[in-house]
Wavefront OBJ file of the C-alpha trace (Angstrom):
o trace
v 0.000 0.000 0.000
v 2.680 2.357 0.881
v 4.502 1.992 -2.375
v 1.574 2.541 -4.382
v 1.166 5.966 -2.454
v 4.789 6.727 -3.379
v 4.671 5.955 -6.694
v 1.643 8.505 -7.358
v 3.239 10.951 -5.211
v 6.866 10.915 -7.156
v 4.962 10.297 -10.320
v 3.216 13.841 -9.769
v 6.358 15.505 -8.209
v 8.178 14.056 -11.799
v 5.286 15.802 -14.107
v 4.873 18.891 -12.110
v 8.639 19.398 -12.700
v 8.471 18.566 -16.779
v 5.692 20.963 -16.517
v 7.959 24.043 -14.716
v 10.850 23.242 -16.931
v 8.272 23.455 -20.166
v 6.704 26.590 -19.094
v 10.041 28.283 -17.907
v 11.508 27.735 -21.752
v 8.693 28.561 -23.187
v 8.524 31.956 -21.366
v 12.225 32.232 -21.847
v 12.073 31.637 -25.786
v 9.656 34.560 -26.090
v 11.596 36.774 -24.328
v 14.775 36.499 -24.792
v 15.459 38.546 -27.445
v 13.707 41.477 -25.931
v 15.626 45.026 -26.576
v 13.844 46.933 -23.150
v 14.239 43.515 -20.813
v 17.301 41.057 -20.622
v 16.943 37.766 -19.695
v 19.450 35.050 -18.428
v 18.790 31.274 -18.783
v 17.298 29.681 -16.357
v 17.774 25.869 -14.848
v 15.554 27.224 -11.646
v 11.832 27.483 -11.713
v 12.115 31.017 -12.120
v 13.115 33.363 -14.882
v 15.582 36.257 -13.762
v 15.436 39.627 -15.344
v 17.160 43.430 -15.431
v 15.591 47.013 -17.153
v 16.210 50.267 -16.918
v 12.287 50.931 -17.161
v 11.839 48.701 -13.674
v 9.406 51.284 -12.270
v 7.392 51.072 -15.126
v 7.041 46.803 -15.076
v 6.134 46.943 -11.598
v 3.494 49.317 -12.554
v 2.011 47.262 -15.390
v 2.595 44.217 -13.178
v 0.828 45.703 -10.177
v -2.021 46.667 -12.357
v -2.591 43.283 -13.329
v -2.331 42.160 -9.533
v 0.353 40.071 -10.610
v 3.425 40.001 -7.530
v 7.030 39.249 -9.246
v 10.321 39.727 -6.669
v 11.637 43.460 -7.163
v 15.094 43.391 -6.241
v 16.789 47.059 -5.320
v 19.036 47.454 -8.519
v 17.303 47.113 -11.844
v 16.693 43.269 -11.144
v 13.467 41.202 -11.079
v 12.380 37.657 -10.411
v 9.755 36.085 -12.170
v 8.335 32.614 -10.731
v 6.831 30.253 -13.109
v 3.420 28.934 -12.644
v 0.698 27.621 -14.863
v -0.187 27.864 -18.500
v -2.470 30.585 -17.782
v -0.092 32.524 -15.484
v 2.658 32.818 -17.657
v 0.520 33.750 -20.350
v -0.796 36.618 -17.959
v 2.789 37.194 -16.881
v 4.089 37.101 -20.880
v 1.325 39.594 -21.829
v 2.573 41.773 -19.673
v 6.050 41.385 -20.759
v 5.143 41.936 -24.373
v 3.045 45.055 -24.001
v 5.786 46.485 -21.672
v 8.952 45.759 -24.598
v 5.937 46.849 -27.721
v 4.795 49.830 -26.192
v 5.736 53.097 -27.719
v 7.364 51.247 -30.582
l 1 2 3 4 5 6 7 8 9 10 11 12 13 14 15 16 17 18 19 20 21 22 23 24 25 26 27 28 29 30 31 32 33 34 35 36 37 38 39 40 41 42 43 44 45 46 47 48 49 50 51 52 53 54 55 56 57 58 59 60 61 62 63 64 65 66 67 68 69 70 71 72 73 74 75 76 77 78 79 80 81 82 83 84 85 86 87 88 89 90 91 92 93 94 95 96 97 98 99 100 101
């Protein structure tokens, strides 16, 4: 009995993680290239960022009542979550580097 519970549990632990490392290179392959926002790879289940326009991607962020870590410099953290959040989280990201173009 206690192996079968083990088995489901690591099975879901293994496919949650193929799930954060799919997301996080997804999101990464979209913005990498980015002129306003640089982007370093990742092997975390985060994506870690720098701009010289922070203020203004907190603001847009905020608005959205999405929370990403805002580090004192020009640095930013963004976790990765679902489907859905990074596409909320990638919208973002794309009208922030688009805007004023």
């Amino acid at each position: 009995e206690n192996l079968k519970i083990n088995a489901k549990v690591n099975g879901f632990n293994e496919n949650a993680i193929q799930n954060v490392i799919a997301e996080r290179e997804r999101a990464y392959q979209e913005v990498k290239d980015y002129k306003k926002l640089t982007f370093y790879p990742s092997n975390a289940n985060f994506l870690y960022g720098r701009t010289d326009e922070k203020d203004t991607l907190m603001k847009m962020f905020e608005e959205k009542n999405i929370t990403i870590r805002n580090y004192a410099d020009n640095s930013f953290r963004i976790t990765i979550g679902s489907k859905e959040e990074n596409d909320m989280v990638l919208d973002v990201l794309r009208r922030f580097e688009y805007a004023n173009c």
